[in-house]
C-alpha positions as CSV (number, residue, x, y, z in Angstrom):
1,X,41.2,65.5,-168.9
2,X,43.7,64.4,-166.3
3,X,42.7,62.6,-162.6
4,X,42.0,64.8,-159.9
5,X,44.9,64.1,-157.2
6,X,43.8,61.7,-154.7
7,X,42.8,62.8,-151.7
8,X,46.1,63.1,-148.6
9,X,44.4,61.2,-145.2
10,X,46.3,62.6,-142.3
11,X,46.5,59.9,-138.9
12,X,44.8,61.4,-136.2
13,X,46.3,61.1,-132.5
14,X,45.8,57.5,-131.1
15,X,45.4,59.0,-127.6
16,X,42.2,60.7,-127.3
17,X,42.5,64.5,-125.7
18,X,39.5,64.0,-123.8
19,X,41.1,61.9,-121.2
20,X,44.2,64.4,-120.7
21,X,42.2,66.2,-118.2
22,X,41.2,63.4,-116.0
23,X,44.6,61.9,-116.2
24,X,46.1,65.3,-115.3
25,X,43.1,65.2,-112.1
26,X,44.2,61.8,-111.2
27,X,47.8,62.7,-111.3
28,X,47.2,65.8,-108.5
29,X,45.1,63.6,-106.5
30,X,47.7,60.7,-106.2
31,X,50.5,63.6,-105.7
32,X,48.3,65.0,-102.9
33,X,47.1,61.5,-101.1
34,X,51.3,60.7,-101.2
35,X,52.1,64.2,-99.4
36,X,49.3,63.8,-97.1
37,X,50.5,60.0,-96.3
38,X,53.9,61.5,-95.8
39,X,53.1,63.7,-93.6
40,X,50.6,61.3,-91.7
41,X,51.4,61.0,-87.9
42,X,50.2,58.4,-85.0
43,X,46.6,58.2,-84.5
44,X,46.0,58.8,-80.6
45,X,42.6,58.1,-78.8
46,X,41.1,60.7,-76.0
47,X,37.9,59.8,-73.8
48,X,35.8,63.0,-73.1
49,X,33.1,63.0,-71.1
50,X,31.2,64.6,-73.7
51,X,31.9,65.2,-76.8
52,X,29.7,68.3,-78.3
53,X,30.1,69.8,-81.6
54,X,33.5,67.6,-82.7
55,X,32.9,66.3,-86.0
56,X,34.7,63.4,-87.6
57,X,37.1,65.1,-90.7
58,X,36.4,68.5,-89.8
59,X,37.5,68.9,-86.1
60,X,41.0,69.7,-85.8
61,X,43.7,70.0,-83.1
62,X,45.9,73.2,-82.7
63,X,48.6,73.7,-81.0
64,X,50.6,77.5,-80.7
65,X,48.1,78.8,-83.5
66,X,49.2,75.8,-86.1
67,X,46.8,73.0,-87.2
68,X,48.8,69.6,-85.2
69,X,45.9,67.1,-86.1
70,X,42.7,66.2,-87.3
71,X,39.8,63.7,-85.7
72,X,39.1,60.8,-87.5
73,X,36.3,59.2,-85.4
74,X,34.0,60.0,-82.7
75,X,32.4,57.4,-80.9
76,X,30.4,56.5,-77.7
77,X,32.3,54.6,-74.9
78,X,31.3,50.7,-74.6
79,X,30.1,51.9,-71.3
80,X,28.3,54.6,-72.3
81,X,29.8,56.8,-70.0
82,X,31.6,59.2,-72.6
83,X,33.4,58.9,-75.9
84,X,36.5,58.4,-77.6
85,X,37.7,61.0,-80.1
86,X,40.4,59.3,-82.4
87,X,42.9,61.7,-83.6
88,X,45.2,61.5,-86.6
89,X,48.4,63.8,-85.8
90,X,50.5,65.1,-88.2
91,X,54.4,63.5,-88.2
92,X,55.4,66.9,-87.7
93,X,53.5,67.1,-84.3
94,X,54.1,63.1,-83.1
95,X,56.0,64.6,-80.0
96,X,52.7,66.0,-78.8
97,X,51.6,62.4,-78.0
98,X,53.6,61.5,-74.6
99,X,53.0,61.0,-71.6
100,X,51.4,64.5,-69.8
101,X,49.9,65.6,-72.3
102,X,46.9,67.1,-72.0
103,X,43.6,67.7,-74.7
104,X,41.0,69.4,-74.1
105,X,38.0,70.1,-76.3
106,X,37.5,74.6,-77.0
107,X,34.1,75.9,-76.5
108,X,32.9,79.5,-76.6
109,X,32.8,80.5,-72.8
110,X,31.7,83.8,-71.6
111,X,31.5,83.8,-67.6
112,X,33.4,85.4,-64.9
113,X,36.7,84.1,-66.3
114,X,36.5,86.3,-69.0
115,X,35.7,85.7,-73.3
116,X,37.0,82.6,-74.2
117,X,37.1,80.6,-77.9
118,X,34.4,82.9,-79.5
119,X,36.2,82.0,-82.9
120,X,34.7,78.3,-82.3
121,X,30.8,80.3,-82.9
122,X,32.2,80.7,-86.8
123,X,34.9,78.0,-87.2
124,X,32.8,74.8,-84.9
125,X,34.8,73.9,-82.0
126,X,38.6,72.6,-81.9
127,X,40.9,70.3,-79.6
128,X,43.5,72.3,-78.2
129,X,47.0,70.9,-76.1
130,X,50.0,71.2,-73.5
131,X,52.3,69.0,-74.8
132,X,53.7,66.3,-71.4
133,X,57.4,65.2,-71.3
134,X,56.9,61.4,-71.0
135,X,57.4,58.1,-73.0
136,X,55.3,58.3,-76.5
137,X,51.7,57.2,-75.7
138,X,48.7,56.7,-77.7
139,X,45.5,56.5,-75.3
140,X,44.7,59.7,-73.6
141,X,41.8,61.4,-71.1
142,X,40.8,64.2,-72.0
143,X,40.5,67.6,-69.7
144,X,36.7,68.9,-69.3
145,X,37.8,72.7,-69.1
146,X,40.6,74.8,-70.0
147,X,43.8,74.1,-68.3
148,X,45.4,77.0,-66.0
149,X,48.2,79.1,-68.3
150,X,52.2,78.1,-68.1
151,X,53.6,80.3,-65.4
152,X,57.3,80.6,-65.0
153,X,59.2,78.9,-62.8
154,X,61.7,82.1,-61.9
155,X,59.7,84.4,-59.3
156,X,58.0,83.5,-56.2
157,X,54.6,82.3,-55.0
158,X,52.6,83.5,-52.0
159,X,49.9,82.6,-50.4
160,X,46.5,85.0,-49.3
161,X,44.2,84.3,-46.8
162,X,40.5,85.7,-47.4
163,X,37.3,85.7,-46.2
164,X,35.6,85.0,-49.4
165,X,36.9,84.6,-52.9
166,X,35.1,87.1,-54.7
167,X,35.2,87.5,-58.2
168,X,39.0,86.2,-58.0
169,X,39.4,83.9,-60.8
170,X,42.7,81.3,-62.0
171,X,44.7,83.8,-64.3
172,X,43.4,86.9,-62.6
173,X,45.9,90.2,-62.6
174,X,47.8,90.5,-59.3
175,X,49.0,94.4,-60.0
176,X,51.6,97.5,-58.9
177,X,50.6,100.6,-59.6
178,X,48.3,99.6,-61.9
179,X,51.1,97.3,-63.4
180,X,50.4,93.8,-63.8
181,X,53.2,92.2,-61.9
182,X,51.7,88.5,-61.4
183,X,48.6,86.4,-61.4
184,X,46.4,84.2,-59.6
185,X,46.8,80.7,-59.8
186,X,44.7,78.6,-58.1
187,X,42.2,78.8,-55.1
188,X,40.9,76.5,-52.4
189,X,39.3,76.3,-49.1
190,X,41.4,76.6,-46.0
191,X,41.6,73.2,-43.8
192,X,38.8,74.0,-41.5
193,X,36.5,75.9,-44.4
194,X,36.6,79.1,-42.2
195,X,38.5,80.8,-44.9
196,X,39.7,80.7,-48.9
197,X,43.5,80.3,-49.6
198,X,44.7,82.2,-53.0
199,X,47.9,80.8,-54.6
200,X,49.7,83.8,-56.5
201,X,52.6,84.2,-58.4
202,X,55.0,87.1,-58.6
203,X,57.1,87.1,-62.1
204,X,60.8,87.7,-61.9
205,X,61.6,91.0,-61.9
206,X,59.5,92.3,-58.9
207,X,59.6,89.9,-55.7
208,X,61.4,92.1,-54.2
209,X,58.2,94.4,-54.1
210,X,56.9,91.7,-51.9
211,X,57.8,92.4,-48.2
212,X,57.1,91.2,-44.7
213,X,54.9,93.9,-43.9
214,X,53.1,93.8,-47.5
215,X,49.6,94.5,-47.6
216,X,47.2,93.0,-50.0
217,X,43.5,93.8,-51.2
218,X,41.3,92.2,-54.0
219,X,40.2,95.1,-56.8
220,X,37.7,93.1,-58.8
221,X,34.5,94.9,-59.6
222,X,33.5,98.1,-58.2
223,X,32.6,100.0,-55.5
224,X,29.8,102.9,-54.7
225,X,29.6,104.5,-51.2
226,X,27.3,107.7,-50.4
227,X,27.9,109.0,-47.3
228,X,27.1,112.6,-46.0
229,X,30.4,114.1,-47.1
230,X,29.3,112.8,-50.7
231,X,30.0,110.0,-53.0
232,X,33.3,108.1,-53.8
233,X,33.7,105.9,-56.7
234,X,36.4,103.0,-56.8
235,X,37.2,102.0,-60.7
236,X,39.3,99.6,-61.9
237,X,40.7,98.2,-65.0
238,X,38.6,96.1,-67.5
239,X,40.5,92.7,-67.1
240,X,39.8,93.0,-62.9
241,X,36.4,94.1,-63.7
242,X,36.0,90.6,-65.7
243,X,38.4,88.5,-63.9
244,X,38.8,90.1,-60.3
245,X,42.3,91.2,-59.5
246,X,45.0,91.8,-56.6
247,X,46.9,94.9,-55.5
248,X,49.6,95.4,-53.0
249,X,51.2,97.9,-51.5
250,X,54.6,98.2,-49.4
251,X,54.9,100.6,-46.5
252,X,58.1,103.0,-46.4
253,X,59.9,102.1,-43.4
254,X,62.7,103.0,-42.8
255,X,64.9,100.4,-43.0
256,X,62.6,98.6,-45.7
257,X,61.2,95.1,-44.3
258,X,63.0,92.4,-45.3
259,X,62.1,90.2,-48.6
260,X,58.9,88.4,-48.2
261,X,60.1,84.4,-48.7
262,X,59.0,82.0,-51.1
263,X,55.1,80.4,-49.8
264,X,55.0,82.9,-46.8
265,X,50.9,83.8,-46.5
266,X,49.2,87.3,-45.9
267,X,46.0,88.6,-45.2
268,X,44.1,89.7,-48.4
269,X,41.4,92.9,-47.6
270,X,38.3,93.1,-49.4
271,X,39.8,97.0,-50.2
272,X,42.6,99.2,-49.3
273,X,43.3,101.4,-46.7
274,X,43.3,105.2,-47.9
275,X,47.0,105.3,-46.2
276,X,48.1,101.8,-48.3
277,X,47.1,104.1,-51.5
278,X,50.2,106.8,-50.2
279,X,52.7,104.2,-49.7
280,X,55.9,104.7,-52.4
281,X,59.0,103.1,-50.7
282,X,62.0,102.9,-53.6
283,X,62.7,99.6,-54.0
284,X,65.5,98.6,-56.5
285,X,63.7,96.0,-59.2
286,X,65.5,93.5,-61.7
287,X,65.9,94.9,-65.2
288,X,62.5,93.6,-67.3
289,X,64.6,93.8,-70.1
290,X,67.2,91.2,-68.8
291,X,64.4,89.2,-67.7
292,X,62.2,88.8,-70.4
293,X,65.5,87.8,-72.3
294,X,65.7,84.7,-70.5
295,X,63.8,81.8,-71.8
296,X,60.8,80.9,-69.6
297,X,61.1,77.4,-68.4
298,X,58.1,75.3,-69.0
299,X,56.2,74.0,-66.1
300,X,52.0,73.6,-65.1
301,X,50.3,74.9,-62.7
302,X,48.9,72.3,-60.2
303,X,45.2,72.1,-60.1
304,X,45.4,72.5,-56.6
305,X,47.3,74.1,-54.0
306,X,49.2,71.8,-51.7
């Protein structure tokens, strides 16, 4: 009876297949940690006065819709007077650190100005910028509020003198026919307090709606009036309900008055005249094509009128 054959051993892999998985793990975390150190910018610092709902590694800093940054640390001040939110940017957004620039912390706001950052409820607050146009920097004060918007530097301001402000708030509508043809700027006691001064700003296309003989009112909110030949009701659009808002209205003489200058100051009414509402001179306008085609240039409004 012959030997059964003798058993064939077979060498099993020296590397164990339980640690391909972790190795694979360690592999994407070194790959992501490299990327991430690539694209690592310069860390900044910014004092707040207060710093409310930033979190350190959550908070993050956008700029045109696009995550720029993300805080590292938030601390108190040594004098106890604020803190200082340190602020890794990405390389990509290094630029946003000069000199100018402006941060300012996004908080839900719902007020007179209008609906602002209700996103924040869901997402937790974020650092928003305008970028400056000086030498690189890396210490920064931050803004307590939202910044006025960019206005263009093409058109023309003016200047309104009023009794009382209003509802008349910085971004507010300054409209034609219902068109929106400007905004508000800024706002600010006249020199002796007697009166408010309203910086507005008419966009390219239609200063030459503005003459010397241009009447102004402010349309914010609503009006009611009974009287004994019966009620009148004066509307208005939703953004001058929220925000206030300015109309004008040019009256056709014949020839037209001449084009209001740049800075020259009018009279604003607390509402119009029946006979402002009949006023239609034809006054030849830029294209708002050719204008729009134009790059805006950049530029800030000043915080306060000069």
């Amino acid at each position: 009876m012959s030997a059964p054959p003798s058993p064939k051993i077979t060498k099993g892999p020296s590397f164990p297949l339980i640690w391909v998985v972790p190795l694979v793990a360690l592999a994407i975390a070194a790959w992501m940690s490299l990327k991430e150190y690539r694209e690592r910018g310069p860390l900044v610092s910014i004092v707040f006065s207060d710093g409310s709902g930033v979190e350190s590694n959550k908070t993050t800093l956008e700029y045109m819709g696009v995550t720029a940054g993300k805080v590292e640390t938030i601390s108190l001040k040594p004098s106890l007077d604020g803190v200082i939110v340190r602020l890794r940017l990405r390389k990509n957004a290094e630029a946003l650190a000069r000199g100018g620039s402006k941060f300012w912390i996004v908080h839900p706001e719902i007020g007179l100005s209008g609906v602002h950052g209700l996103d924040t409820l869901v997402s937790g607050v974020r650092l928003n910028v305008i970028p400056g146009h000086g030498a690189p920097e890396k210490t920064f004060v931050g803004l307590d509020k939202t910044p006025p918007p960019f206005v263009r530097n093409e058109g023309r301001t003016f200047y309104l003198q009023a009794d009382k402000l209003g509802s008349l708030t910085t971004g507010a509508p300054v409209v034609y026919r219902e068109l929106k043809v400007g905004s508000v700027e800024a706002s600010r006691l006249s020199d002796d307090s007697t009166r408010v001064i309203i910086r507005v700003h008419i966009d390219p296309p239609f200063v030459a709606l503005i003459r010397s003989n241009t009447r102004f009112w402010n349309t914010g909110g609503f009006t009611f009036k009974v009287s004994l030949l019966g009620a009148e009701f004066r509307d208005t659009s939703l953004e001058s309900l929220i925000n206030g808002g300015v109309a004008f209205a040019t009256p056709e003489t014949e020839p037209l008055a001449p084009v209001a200058n740049d800075g020259d100051q009018f009279d604003l009414a607390a509402e119009a005249d029946k006979e402002w509402m009949k006023w239609a001179p034809k006054i030849s306008i830029q294209s708002q094509e050719s204008a729009l085609e134009r790059p805006p240039k950049s530029g800030l409004i000043p915080s306060l009128i000069k």
